[in-house]
C-alpha positions in Angstrom: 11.0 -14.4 8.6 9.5 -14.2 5.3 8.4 -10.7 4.4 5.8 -10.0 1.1 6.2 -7.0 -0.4 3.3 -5.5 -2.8 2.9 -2.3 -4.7 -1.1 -2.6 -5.6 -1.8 -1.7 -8.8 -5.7 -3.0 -10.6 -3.7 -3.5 -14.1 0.0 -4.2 -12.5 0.4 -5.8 -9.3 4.0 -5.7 -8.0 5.6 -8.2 -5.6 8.7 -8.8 -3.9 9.6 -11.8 -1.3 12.8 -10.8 1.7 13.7 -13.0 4.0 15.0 -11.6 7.2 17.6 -13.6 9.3 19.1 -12.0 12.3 20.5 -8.9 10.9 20.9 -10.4 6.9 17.7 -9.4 4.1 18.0 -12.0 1.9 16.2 -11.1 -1.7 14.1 -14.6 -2.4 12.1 -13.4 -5.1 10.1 -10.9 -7.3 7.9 -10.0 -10.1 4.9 -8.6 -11.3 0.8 -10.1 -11.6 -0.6 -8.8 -14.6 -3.8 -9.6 -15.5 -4.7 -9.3 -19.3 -5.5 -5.9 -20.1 -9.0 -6.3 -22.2 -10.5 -8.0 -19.4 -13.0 -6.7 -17.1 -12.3 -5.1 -14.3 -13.8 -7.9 -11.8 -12.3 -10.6 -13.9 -8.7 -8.4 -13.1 -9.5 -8.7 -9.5 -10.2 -12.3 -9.7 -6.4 -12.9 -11.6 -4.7 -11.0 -9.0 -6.6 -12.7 -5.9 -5.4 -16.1 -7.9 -2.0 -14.9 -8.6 -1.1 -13.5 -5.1 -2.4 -17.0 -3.7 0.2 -18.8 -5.7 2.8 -16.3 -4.6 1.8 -17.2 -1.4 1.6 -20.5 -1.6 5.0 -20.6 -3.2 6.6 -18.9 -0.4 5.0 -19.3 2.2 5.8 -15.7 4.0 4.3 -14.5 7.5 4.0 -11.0 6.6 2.3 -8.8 3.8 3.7 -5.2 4.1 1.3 -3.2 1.4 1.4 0.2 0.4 -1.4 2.9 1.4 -3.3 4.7 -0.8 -2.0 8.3 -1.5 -4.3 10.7 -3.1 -4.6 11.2 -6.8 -6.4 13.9 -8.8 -8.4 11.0 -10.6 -11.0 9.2 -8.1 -11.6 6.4 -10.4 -7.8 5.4 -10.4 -8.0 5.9 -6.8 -10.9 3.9 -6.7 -9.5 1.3 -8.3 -6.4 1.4 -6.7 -8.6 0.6 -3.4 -10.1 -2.5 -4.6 -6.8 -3.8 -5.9 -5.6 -3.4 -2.0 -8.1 -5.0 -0.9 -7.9 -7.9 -2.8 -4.2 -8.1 -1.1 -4.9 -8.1 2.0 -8.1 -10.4 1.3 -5.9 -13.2 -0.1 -3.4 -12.2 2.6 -5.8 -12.7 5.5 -7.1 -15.4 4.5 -3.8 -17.2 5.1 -3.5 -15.9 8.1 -0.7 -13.4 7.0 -0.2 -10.6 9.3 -0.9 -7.3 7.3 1.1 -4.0 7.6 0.8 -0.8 5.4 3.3 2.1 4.5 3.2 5.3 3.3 5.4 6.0 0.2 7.2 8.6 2.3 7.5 5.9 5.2 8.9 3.4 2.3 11.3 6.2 0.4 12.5 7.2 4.0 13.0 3.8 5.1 14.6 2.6 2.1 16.5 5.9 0.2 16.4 7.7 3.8 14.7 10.8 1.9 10.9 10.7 1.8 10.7 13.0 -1.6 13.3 10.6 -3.3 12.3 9.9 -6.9 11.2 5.8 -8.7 15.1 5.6 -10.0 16.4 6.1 -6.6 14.2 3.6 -5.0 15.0 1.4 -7.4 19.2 1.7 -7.2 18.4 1.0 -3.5 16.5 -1.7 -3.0 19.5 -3.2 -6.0 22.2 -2.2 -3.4 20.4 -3.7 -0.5 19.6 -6.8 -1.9 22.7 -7.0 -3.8 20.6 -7.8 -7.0 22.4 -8.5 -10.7 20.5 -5.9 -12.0 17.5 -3.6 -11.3 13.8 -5.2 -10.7 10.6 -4.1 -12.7 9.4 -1.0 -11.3 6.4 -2.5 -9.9 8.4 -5.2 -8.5 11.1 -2.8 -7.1 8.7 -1.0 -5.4 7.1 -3.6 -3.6 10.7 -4.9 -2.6 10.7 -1.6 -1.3 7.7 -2.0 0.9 9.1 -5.1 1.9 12.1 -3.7 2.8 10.3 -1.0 4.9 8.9 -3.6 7.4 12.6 -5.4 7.7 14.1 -2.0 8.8 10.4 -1.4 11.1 9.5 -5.0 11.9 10.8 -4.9 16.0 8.7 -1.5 16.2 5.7 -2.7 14.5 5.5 -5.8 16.7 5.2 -3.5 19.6 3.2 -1.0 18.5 0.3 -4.0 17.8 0.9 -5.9 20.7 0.4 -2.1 22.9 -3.1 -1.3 20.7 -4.3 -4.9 21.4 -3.4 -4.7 24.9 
């Protein structure tokens, strides 16, 4: 199974393809969609609807694991935030991706096995896990992260959906 991982971001989109075989995580790829900065803000969405969609296309996963929103002091970045999720998922849907979103606590626990743990420890991880050369972009790392988080949850989940549409 081919798991996509995103950290939403409106300026920095994070990504990060697993595969999952039997009990193996393979890492497959990872990266960031960055949209140029002067642009407006609908013109952003547009380039990371268009970017995910060539992620997708590329690798063809079955999954999109996403990270919820948490709740900042600014409501505009929140705002924002929210749109740049929902472009995800959009692009996800739309190929028929099944969609599944984590907490950071659920992705720190799940990944670091502390929910409080800090970006560098995420980070040395997900590099452990995967067996990377070298640490991923932080964006990128996280979103391996949230990948990551449906590998270790992925038996669970499936029942958990297949109970709620029962």
């Amino acid at each position: 199974m081919i798991i996509l991982g995103i950290d939403p971001g409106s300026r920095i989109m994070g990504y990060g393809i697993i595969e999952k075989k039997g009990s193996k995580t393979l890492h497959c790829d990872n990266g960031i969609i960055a949209p140029p900065s002067k642009s407006e803000f609908s013109d952003r969405l547009v380039s990371l609807f268009q970017g995910l969609n060539e992620v997708i296309a590329r690798f063809n996963p079955e999954v999109l694991a996403i990270e919820n929103i948490f709740f900042a002091r600014n409501v505009s970045s929140s705002i924002k935030l929210g749109h740049a999720r929902g472009v995800a998922m959009l692009a996800a849907r739309l190929q028929n991706l099944a969609v599944y979103e984590y907490t950071p606590l659920q992705i720190k626990q799940s990944v670091v096995g502390y929910g409080q743990a800090d970006k560098s420890q995420v980070q040395q991880m997900v590099k452990a896990i995967l067996g990377l050369k070298e640490i991923a972009e932080e964006n990128a790392s996280d979103a391996l992260a949230c990948a990551l988080c449906y590998a270790h949850s992925a038996g669970l989940e499936s029942l958990i959906k297949k109970a709620a549409t029962s």
